[in-house]
C-alpha positions in Angstrom: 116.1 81.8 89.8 114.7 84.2 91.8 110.6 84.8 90.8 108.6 88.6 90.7 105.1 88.0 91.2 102.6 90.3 90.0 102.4 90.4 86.0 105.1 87.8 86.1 103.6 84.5 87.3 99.7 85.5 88.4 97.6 88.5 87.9 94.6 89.2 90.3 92.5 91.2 88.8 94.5 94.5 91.0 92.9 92.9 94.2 96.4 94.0 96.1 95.8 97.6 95.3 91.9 97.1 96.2 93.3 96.1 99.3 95.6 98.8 100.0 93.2 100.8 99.6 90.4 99.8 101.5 93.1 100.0 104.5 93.7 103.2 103.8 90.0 104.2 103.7 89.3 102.2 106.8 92.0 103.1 109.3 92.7 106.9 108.0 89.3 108.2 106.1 91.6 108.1 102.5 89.8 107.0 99.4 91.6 105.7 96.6 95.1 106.3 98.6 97.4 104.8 96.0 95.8 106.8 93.0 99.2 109.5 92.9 102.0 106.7 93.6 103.9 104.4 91.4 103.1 100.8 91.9 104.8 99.3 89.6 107.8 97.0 90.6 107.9 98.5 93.6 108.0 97.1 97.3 104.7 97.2 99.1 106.8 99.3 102.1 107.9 101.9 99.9 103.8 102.2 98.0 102.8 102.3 101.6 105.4 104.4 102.8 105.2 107.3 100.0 100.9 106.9 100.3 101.1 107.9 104.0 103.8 110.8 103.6 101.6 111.9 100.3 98.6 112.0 102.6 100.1 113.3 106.1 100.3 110.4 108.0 103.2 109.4 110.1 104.6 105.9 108.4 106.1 105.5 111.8 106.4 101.3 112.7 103.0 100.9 114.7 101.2 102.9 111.9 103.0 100.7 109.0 102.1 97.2 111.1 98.6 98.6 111.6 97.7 99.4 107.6 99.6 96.0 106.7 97.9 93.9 108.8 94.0 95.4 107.9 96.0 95.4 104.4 96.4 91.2 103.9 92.7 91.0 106.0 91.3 93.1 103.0 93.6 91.2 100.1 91.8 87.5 101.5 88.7 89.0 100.4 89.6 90.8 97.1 91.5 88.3 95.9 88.6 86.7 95.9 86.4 88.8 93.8 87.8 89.6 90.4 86.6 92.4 88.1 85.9 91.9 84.6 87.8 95.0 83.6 91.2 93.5 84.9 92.0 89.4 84.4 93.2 87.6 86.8 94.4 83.9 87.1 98.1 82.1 86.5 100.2 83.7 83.6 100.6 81.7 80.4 103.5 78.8 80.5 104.0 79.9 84.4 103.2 75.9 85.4 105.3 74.6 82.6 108.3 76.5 83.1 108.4 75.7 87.0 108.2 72.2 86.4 110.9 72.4 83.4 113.0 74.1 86.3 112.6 71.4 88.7 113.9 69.3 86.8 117.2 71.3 85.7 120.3 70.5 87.8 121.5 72.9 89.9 118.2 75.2 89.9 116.5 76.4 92.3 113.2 78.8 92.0 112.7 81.3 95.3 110.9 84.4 95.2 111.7 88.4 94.5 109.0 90.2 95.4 107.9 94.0 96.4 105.0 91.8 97.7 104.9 91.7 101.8 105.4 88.3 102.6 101.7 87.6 103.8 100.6 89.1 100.8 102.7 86.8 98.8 101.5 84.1 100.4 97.6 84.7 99.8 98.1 85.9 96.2 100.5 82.9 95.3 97.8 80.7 97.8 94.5 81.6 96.0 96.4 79.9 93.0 98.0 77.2 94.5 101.8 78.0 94.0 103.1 79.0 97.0 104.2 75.9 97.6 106.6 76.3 94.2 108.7 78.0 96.4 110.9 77.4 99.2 112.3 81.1 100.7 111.9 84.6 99.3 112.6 87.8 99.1 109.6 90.0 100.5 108.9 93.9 100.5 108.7 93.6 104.3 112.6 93.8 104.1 113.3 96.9 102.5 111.7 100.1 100.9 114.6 99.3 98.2 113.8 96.4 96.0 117.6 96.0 95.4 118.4 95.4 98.6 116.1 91.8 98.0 118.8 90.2 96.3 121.6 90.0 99.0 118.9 88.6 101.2 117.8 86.0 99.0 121.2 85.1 98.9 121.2 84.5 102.7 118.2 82.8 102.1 119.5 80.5 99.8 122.5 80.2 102.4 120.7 78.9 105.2 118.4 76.8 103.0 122.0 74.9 102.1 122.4 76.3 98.5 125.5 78.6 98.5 125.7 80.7 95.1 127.1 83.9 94.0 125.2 86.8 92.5 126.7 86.5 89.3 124.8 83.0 88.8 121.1 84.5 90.3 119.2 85.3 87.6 115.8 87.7 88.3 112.6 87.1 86.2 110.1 90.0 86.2 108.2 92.5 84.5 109.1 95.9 85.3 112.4 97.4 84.9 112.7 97.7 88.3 113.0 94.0 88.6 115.9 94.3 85.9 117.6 96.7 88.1 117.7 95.2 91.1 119.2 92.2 89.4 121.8 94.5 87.5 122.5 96.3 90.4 123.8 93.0 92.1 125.9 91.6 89.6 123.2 89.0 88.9 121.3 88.2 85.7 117.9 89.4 84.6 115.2 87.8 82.4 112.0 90.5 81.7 108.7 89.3 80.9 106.1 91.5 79.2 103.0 90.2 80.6 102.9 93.2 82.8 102.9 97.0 82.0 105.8 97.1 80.3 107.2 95.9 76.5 109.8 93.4 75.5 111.5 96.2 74.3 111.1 98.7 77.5 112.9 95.4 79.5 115.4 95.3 76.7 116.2 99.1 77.4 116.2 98.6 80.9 119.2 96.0 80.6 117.1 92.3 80.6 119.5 90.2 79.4 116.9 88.3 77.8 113.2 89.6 76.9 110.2 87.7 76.3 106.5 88.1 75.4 105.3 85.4 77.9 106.9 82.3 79.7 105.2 80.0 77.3 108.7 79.9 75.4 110.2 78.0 78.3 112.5 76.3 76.2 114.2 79.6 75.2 114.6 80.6 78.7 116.3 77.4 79.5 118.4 77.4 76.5 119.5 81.2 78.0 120.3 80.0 81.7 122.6 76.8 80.7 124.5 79.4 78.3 
């Protein structure tokens, strides 16, 4: 089972977009740089990559490396520093349902993320789960969040499990986390603890749609179907 981050298994109170834009401020004078892009399910190269174009800067490599490193300096410190006007903190039933999951034969969790990986990392960190998970997916990889799932599957590869899409199931919140999954051949649970309904996932092609992952015994009852 392949694992979205952001309004799936934490929120943070928006501390990555904090940080994104306090990069942008710092290295190219731009306030509030992410205000005109969709965020949303998206990979952090593609927000960062559509931000620079919208502004005029070159998203050539050494500009990208350059805003993504001052990017995960910024995100230690928000993440840090919650706002009352946005929670922040593990997702309810998020701890349950891992543990249910190691404990089901011929599971294993990993991550899909439009999260770089260093940004996974502290987010997942700060809340002590990163450890919940053995390879990922990250949104240093592609622009195109459907491209994660054929490298999670080499992931999984090299990490000795050997799978085929159809039995990869993606949990998320967004309906781009459903397509990515549909995209692939593989299966898609959506979780509406983010921006978007239970119905908006259902429309979007979640196989199975859920308020929060605090009915854990309904999502396993759906993956040994």
């Amino acid at each position: 089972m392949l694992f979205d981050i952001d309004g799936t298994l934490v929120l943070t109170s928006r501390a990555g977009v904090r940080g994104m834009n306090r990069a942008f401020l710092e290295l190219h004078g731009i306030p509030d740089a992410l205000n005109d892009i969709p965020i949303a399910g998206r990979t952090d190269r593609a927000i960062v990559t559509d931000a620079m174009r919208h502004h005029g800067v070159n998203p050539d490599d050494p500009t990208l490396k350059a805003l993504h490193d001052r990017y995960i300096e910024n995100l230690r410190i928000e993440i840090t520093r919650p706002i009352p006007s946005h929670p922040s903190g593990v997702l309810p039933g998020v701890i349950e349902l891992l543990d249910a999951l190691a404990n089901e034969p011929d599971t294993v969790t990993a991550l899909l993320t439009g999260n770089f990986q260093q940004g996974a990392a502290v987010k997942l960190g700060h809340f002590n789960l990163w450890d919940r998970f053995p390879f990922g997916a990250f949104g240093d990889e592609h622009t195109d969040r459907r491209a994660l799932v054929p490298i999670a599957l080499g992931l999984a590869e090299q990490a000795g499990v050997r799978t085929t899409a159809d039995r990869v199931v993606v949990i998320g919140d967004t309906p781009h986390d459903i397509d990515c999954a549909r995209a692939n051949g593989a299966r898609a649970i959506g979780v509406a603890t983010g921006p978007f309904s239970r119905e908006a996932l259902l429309d979007a092609g979640a196989g199975l749609a859920i308020e929060t992952l605090e009915t854990s015994d309904q999502v396993l009852a759906w993956l040994r179907e």
